[in-house]
N, C-alpha and C positions, 0 to 999 in steps of 0.2 A: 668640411673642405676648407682651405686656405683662404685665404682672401686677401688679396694686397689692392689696396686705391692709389690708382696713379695721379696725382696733385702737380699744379705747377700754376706759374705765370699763363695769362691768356698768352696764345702764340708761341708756344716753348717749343713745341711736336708733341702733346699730348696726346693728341686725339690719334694723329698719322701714327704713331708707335702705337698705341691701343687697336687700330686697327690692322696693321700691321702683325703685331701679335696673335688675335683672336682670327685676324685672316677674314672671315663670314662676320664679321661686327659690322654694325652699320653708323659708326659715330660720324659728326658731321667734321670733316676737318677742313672746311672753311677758310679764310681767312679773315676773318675778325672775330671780335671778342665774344663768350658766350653764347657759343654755335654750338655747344653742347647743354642743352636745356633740362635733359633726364641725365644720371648717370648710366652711360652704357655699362655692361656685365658680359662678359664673356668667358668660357669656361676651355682651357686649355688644357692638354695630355702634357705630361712633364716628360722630357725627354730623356728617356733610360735606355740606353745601345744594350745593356745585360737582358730586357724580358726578350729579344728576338735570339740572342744567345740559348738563352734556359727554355726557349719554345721549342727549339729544334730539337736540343737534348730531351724533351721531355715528350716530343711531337704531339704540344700542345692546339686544342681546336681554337683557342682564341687569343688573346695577346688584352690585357687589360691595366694601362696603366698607373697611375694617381695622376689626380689633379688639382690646378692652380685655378683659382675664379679671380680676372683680372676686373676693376672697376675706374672705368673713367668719369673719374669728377669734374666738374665744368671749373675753366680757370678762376680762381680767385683774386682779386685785387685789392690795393691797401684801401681800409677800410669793412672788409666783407665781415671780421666779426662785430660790427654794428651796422651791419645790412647793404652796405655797399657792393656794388655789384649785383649777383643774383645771392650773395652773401647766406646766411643760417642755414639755410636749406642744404649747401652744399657742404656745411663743417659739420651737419648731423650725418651726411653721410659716409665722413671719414672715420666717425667713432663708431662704425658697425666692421670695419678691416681689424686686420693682426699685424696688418705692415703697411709703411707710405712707400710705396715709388713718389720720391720727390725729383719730375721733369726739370731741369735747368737749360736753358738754350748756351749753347757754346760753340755757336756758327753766327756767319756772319753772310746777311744776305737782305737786300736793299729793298727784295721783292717781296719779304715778310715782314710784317709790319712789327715793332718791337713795343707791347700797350706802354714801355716807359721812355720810349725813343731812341734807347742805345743798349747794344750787348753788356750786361755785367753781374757775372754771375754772382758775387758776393751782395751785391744791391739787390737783387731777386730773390735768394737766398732770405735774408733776415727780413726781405717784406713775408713773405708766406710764414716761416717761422714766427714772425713778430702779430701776426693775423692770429693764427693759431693760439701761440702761447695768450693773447689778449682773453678771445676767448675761454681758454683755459682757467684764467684769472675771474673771470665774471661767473662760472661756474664752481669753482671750490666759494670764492663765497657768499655766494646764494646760498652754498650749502652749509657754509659755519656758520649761518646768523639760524637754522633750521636743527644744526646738531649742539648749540649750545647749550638750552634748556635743557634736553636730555641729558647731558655730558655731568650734569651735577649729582646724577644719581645711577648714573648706564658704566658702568666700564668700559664696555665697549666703545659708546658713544665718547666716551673721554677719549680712548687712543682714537677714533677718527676722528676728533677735533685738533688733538698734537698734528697729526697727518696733516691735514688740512691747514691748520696756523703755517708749516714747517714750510706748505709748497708753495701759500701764500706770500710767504717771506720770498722766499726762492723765486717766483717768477714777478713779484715787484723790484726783483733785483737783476733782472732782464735773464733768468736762466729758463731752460727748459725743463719738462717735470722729470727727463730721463737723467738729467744732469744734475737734481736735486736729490737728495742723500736718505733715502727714508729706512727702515730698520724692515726685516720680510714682513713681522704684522701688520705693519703701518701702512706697507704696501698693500695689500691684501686688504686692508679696512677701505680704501678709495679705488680697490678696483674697477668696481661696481661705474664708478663713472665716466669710464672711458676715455681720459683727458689723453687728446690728441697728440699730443707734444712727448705725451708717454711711450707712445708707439716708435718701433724700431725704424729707422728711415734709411730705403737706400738711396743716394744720390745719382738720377738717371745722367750722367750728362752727355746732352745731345750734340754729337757734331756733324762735321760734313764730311762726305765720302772719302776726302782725302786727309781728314787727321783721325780716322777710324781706329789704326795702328800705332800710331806713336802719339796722340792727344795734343794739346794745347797749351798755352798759357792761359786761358779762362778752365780746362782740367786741371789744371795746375792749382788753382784757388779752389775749386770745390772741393779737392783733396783734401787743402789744406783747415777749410771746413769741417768736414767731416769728422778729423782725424780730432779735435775737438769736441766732438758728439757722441765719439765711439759710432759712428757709422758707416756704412759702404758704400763704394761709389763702383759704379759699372758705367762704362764709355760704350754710348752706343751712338748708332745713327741712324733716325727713325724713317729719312731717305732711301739707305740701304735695306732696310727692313722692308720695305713696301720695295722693293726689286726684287727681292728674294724671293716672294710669295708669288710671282709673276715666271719662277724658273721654275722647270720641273725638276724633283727632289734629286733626282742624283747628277745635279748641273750647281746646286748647293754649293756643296764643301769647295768645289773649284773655282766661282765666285768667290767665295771669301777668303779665297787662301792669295787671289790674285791680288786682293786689298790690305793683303797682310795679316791677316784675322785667324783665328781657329776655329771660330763660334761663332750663330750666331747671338742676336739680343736677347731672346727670349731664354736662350740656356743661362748667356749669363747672368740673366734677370732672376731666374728662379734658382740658379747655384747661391747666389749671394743671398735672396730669400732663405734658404735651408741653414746657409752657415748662419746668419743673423739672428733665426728664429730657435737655432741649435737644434734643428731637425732630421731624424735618418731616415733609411727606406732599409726596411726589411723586404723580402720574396721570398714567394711561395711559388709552387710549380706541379705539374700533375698534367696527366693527358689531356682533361677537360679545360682547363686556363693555368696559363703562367701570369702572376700579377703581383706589384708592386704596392706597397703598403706605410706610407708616412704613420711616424711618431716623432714623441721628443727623444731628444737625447736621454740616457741614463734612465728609459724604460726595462722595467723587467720584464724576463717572458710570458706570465702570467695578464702584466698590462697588455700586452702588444699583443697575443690573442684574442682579447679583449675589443683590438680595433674590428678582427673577424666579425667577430658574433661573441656578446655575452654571455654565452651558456661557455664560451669555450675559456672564460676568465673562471668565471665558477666552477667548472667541473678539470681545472687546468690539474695534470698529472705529470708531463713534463712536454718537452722540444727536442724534436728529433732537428739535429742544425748542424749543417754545413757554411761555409765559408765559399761565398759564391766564384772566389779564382780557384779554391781546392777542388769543387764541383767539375767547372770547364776543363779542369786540370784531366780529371778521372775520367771524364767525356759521357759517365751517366751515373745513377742514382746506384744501379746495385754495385757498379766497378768501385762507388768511392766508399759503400760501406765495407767492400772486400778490404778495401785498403785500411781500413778504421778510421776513413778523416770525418764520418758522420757521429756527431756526440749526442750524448743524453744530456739535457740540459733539464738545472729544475728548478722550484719558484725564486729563487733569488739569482739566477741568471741575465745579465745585464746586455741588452739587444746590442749587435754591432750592424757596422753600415755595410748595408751587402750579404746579410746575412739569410738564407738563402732555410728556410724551416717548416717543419709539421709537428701539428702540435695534437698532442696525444688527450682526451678528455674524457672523464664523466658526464654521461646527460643525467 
């Protein structure tokens, strides 16, 4: 399952979005610092408007989506990778995610306490980073002074000390490990360590009800952060998010359409996950369940059977596959083979988004 950890400054709206999101989460969002004492976890349905589509055509018994595991980390403060704050505890817990939601506050309100006394989000910004990558630094070398002796006689050991020397350089030169230049073995020889700074980040920024639509001059600088980092940034408002969960569902879209919005956070939280992490969704369909199915990008059909059930990688013979608008198009399974839009596909077939299949096997 996915896993993205939400990170920020104490007082961002961490917590208020994290529960917000998860809805049934119990995080403490308090107002002062480290009212989050455990990482909260919450497991969310990603929202896909296609499996209620392919249920009907299929008049499927169940509807089963994918899902995202949100994790809210207690905020961090400058000093937390040498223990400040509730500090280690909670940068071990960043390096078990696939992605940071990085919380930045970009509202302005007298009645939240701000832990460094003024809104700015490019100051907040490179404290967490700069937390982070520290960390990062005390961890590669611990580990060079452990891979050197080996390195005189390991091959292997030798290119993860090049690694290692290269990101060493790199973050004593204030960069982060994603912005640091490594070759795919080299990458692959420091996987294993999970250095935080490595992970994909999107930038949450948080504002007030009334710049939801058109953002800020503090969106304004996290953009221009970002854009820097090869990152994303999604404008929310963890305010509006906690109203939303309080409306009944089809009072939604007319909220937010009255604030100017399409969406709300949590779609666009998990759209900007998917594109970041270069993620698709294939679907499947049948009278018993219609159900949607994460991979990475440039999966073949052989892999992406494989997320099913393993026998169905091994025994994979081909993909009966339609294209999930040509489907809706035909209005059902046998109208769209009459038409021939359902193809044989076979192991070297490259999954697309929306692709809508059954897969033919061997046991």
């Amino acid at each position: 399952m996915l896993r993205a950890g939400i990170v920020g400054l104490p007082n961002v709206g961490k917590s208020t979005l994290f529960n917000a999101l998860v809805a049934n989460a119990k995080a403490d969002a308090a107002n002062f610092p480290f009212c989050t004492i455990e990482p909260n976890v919450g497991v969310v349905a990603v929202p896909d408007q296609r499996l209620q589509v392919l249920a009907k055509i299929s008049e499927s018994e169940k509807i089963v989506p994918t899902r995202i595991e949100f994790v809210d980390i207690a905020g961090l403060v400058k000093g937390a990778s040498k223990g400040e704050g509730l500090g280690n505890q909670f940068l071990a817990n960043i390096r078990e995610v696939d992605a940071i939601v990085h919380v930045v506050r970009c509202f302005d309100d007298d009645d939240i306490i701000h832990v460094s006394g003024s809104v700015d989000p490019a100051r907040d910004i490179e404290v967490i980073n700069l937390e982070l990558a520290l960390a990062d630094l005390g961890q590669v070398e611990r580990r060079i002074e452990r891979t050197r002796k080996q390195a005189r006689s390991n091959k292997d050991a030798k290119m993860e000390l090049d690694a290692l020397e290269t990101l060493s350089a790199g973050l004593n030169e204030g960069k982060l490990v994603r912005q640091i230049s490594l070759t795919e073995e080299e990458a692959e020889s420091v996987k294993q360590l999970g250095l935080l700074t490595s992970k994909p980040v999107i930038y949450a920024a948080n504002v007030s009800e009334d710049d939801l639509a058109t953002g800020n001059d503090w969106v304004e600088q996290v953009r221009q952060i970002a854009a820097t980092e090869d990152a994303q940034v999604v404008v929310v408002s963890a305010q509006v998010e906690s109203e939303l969960i309080e409306l009944p569902e089809e009072d939604r879209e007319d909220f937010l359409q009255s604030l100017g919005v399409e969406e709300g956070g949590l779609k666009s939280l998990i759209g900007a996950t998917y594109e970041l992490l270069g993620l698709r969704t294939f679907l499947t369909t049948g009278p018993q369940e219609t159900r949607a199915w994460t991979i990475a990008a440039g999966m073949k059909a052989p892999q992406a059977a494989g997320t099913i059930h393993s026998d169905f990688e091994r025994g994979f013979i081909r993909a009966e596959t339609i294209a999930y608008g040509d489907l809706v198009a035909a209005g059902a399974m046998t109208a769209a083979k009459e038409k021939g839009l359902v193809r044989s596909e076979g192991k070297d077939y490259v999954v697309q988004e929306g692709d809508v299949m059954l897969f033919r096997f061997n046991v």
